[in-house]
C-alpha positions as MATLAB code, in Angstrom:
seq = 'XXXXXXXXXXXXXXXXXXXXXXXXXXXXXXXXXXXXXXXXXXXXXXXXXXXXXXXXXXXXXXXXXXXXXXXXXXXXXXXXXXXXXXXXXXXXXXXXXXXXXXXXXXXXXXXXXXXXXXXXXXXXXXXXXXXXXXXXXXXXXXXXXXXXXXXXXXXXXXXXXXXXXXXXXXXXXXXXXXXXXXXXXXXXXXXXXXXXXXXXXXXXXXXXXXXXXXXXXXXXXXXXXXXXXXXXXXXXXXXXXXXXXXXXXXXXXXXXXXXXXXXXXXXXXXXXXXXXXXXXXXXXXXXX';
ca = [
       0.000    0.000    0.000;
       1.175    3.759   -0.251;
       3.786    5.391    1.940;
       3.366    8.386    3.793;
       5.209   11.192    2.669;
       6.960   13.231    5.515;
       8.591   16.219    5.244;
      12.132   15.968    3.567;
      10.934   13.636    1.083;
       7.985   16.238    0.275;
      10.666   18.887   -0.434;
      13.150   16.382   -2.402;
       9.940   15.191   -4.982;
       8.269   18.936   -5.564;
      10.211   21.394   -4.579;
      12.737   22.669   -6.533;
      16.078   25.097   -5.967;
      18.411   25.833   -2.782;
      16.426   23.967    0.234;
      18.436   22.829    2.560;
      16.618   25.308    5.391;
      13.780   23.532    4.930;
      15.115   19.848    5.571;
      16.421   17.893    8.426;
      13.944   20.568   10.959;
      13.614   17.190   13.448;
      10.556   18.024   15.723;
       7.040   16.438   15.540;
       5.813   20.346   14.854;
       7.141   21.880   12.305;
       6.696   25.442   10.915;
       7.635   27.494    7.201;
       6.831   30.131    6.163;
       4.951   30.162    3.302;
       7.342   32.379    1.345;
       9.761   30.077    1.586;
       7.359   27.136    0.031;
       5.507   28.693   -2.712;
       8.253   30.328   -4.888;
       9.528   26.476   -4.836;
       6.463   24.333   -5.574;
       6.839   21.953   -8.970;
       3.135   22.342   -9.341;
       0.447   20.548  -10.459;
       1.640   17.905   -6.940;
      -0.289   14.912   -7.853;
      -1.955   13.193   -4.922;
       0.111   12.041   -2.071;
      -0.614   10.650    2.120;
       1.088   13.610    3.957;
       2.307   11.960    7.454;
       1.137   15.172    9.348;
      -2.095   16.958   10.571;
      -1.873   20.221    8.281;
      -2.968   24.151    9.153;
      -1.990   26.506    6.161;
      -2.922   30.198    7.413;
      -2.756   32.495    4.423;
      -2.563   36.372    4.809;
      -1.627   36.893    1.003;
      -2.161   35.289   -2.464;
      -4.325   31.867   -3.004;
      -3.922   28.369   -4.053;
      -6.313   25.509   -5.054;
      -5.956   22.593   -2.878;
      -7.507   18.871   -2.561;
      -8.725   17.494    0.595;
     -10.261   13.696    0.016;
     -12.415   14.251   -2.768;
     -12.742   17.470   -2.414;
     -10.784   20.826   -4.137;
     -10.708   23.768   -1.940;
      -9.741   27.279   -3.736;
      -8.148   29.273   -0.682;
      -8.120   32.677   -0.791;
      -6.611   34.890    1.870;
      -7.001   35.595    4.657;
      -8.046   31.765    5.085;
      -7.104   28.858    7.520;
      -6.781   25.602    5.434;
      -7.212   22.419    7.639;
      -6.016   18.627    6.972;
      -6.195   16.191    9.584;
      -3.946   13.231    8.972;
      -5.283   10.674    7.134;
      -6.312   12.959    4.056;
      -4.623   12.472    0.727;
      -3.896   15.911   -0.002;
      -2.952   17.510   -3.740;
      -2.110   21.379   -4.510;
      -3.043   22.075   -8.493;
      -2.788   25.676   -8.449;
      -0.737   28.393   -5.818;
       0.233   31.728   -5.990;
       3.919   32.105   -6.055;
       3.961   34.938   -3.872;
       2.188   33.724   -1.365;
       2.556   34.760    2.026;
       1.627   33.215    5.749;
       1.977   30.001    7.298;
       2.299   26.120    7.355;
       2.223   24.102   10.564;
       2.912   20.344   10.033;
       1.984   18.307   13.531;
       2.479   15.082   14.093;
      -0.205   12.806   15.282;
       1.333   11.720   18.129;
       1.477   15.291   19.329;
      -1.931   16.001   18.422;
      -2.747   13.165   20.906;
      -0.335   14.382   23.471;
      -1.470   18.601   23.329;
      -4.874   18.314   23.015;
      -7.761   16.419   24.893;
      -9.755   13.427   23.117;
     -12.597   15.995   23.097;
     -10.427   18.625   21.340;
      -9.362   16.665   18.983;
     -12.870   15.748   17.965;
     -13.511   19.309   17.189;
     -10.520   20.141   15.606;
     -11.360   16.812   13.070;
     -14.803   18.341   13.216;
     -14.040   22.048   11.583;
     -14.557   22.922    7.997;
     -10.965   22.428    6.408;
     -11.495   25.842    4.338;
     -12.196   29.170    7.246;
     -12.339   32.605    5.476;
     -11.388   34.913    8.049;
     -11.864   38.559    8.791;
      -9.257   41.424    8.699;
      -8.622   41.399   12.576;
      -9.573   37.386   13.069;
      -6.404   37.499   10.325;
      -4.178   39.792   12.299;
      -4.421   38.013   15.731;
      -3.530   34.390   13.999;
      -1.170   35.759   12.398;
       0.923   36.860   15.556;
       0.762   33.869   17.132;
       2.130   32.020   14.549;
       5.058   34.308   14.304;
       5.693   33.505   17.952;
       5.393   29.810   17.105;
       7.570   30.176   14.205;
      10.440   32.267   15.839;
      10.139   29.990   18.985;
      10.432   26.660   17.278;
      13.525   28.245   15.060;
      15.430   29.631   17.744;
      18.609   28.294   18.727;
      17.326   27.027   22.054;
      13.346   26.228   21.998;
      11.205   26.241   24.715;
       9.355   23.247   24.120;
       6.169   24.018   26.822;
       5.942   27.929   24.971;
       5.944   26.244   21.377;
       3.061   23.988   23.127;
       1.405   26.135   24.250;
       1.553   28.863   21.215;
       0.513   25.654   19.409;
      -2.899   25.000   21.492;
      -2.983   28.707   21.320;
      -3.511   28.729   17.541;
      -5.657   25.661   17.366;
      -7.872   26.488   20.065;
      -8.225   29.870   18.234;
      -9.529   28.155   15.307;
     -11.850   26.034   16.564;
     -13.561   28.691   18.206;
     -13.633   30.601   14.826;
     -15.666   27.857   13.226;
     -18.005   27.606   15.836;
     -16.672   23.990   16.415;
     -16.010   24.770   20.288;
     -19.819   23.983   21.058;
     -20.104   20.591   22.850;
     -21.154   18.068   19.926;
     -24.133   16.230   20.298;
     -24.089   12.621   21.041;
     -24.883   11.710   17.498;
     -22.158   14.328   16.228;
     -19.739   12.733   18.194;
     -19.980    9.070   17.077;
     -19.838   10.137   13.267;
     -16.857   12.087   13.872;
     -15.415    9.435   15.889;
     -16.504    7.168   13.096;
     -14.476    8.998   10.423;
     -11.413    8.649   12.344;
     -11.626    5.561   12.501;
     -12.009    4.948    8.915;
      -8.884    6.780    7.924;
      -6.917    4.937   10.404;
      -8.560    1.326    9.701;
     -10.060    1.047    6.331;
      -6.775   -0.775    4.618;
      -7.814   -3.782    6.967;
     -11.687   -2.751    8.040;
     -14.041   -1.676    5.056;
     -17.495   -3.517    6.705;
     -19.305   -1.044    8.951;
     -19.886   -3.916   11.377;
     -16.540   -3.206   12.770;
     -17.142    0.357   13.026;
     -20.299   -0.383   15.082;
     -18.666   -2.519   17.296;
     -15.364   -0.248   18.533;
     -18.414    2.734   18.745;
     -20.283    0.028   20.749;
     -23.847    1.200   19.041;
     -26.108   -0.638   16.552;
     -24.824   -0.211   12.698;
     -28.270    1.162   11.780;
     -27.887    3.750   14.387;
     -24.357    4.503   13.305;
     -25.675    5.113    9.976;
     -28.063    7.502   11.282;
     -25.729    9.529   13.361;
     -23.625    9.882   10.117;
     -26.226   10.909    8.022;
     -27.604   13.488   10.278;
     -23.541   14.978   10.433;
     -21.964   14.580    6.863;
     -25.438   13.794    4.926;
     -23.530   10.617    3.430;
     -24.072    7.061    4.760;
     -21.639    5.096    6.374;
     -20.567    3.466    3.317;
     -20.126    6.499    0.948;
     -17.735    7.753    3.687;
     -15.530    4.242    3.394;
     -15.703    4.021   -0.215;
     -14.286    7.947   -0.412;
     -11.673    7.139    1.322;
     -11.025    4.126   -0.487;
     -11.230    5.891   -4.132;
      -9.021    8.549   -2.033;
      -6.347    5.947   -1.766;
      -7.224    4.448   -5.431;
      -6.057    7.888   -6.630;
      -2.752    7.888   -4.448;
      -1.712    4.461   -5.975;
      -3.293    5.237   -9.663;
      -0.477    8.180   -9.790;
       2.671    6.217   -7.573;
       2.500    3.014   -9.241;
       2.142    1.286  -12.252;
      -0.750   -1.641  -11.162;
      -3.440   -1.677  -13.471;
      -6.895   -0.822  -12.687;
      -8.029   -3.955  -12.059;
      -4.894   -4.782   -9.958;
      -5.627   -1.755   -7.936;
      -9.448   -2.732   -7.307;
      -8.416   -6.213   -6.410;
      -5.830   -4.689   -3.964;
      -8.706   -2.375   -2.236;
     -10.718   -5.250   -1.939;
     -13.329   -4.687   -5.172;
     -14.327   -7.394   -6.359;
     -15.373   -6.419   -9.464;
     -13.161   -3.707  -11.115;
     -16.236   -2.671  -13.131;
     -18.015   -1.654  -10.221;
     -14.771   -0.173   -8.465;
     -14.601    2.001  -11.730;
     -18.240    3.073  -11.877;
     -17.971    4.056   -7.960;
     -14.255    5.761   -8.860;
     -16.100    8.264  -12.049;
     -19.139    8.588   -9.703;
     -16.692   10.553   -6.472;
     -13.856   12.197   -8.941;
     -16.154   12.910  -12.194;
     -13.355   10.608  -14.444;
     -12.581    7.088  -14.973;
      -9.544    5.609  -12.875;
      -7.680    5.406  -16.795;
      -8.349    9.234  -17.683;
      -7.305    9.889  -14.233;
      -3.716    8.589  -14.226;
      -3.645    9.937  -17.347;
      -4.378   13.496  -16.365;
      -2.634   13.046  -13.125;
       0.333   12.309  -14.914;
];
């Protein structure tokens, strides 16, 4: 199956020119301006399973980016949000773009923030248009976070803490910090699990069971939330995937519906045109 693609290798495969201030930054949270990315990018970057949990804040410029299934256009001032798991593409950016990118490792995500934090950070919109002074008070803090965690001698519990700052910050910008309902809970719940289990676990019986509820009640709860059943949300991360290993390898379609568990590569293909708009062929063929 695909390999996660951390940060180095991200900058060896699309970036291009003198980069060596970008690599070998060894920390599970990582911060760039996004001056020094943009001017770089070897754009269109195909699809491809970033390692980290993602927050792009842009004061200046846009860019076009895929999240899942879906293509965000981001225009600043914005907060772009990717929780790992995603398989994330940029087609378009503007090269003089200007803010920041945060890259945070899961394991840190688990270790800053309490289980129901993290819910509602999975639970906010990944695109948040932000107002002029909304804009100007995330953008300090991540200065802060950036000069602390580039100093010569960081202070781990500020960088922390500026961290939680900035995350907190957006959460309650989206209007994400209510409490979630039960039912809001277990399909959010439910979706991490997916992207975390679906390589091995594609029945929603297993689902059920770790969410210890009924699988018709599951399906209700995420219907009510995301207005998809439980099964469009597997199968878009599955075709999410498909796309990842249409574009990395060489496997043919079939080969790559087999290897997803499809049985029948006709039906793989019909769900595949039915989530991106093209067949799995035209797709590595665009993609490429």
């Amino acid at each position: 199956m695909e390999k996660q693609v951390n940060a180095d290798e991200f900058v060896d495969r699309f970036m291009s020119g003198s980069l060596d201030h970008l690599k070998h930054i060894h920390s599970p949270v990582k911060v760039f301006r996004l001056s020094e990315i943009a001017p770089h990018l070897d754009i269109p970057i195909p699809p491809i399973f970033f390692g980290y949990n993602l927050v792009v804040h842009l004061t200046k410029g846009y860019f076009k980016h895929q999240i899942g299934p879906e293509v965000y256009t981001v225009q600043a001032p914005a907060v772009l949000i990717s929780n790992y798991g995603n398989i994330s593409a940029i087609s378009s950016v503007d090269k003089l773009a200007q803010g920041h990118c945060v890259l945070i490792n899961d394991n840190a995500m688990t270790a800053l923030f309490r289980e129901h934090e993290i819910l509602n950070i999975f639970s906010v919109s990944p695109l948040l248009n932000l107002s002029v002074n909304e804009n100007l008070d995330l953008e300090a803090l991540l200065r802060q976070l950036f000069n602390e965690i580039r100093s010569k001698n960081p202070y781990r519990e500020l960088s922390d803490s500026l961290l939680k700052s900035i995350l907190l910050k957006v959460i309650k910008l989206s209007d994400a910090n209510k409490k979630l309902t039960r039912r809001q809970e277990i399909a959010v719940r439910f979706k991490q699990l997916v992207y975390k289990n679906f390589k091995e676990q594609k029945h929603l019986s297993f689902y059920a069971d770790r969410l210890a509820v009924s699988s018709n009640y599951l399906n209700r709860c995420v219907s009510s939330v995301f207005k998809k059943s439980s099964k469009d949300i597997i199968l878009e991360v599955l075709i999410m995937h498909a796309q990842l290993l249409l574009v990395e390898s060489t496997k043919s379609v079939a080969d790559i519906a087999y290897e997803l568990d499809f049985t029948d590569p006709s039906y793989f293909s019909r769900i595949f045109k039915k989530i991106t708009g093209m067949s799995p062929t035209l797709y590595r063929e665009t993609a490429s």
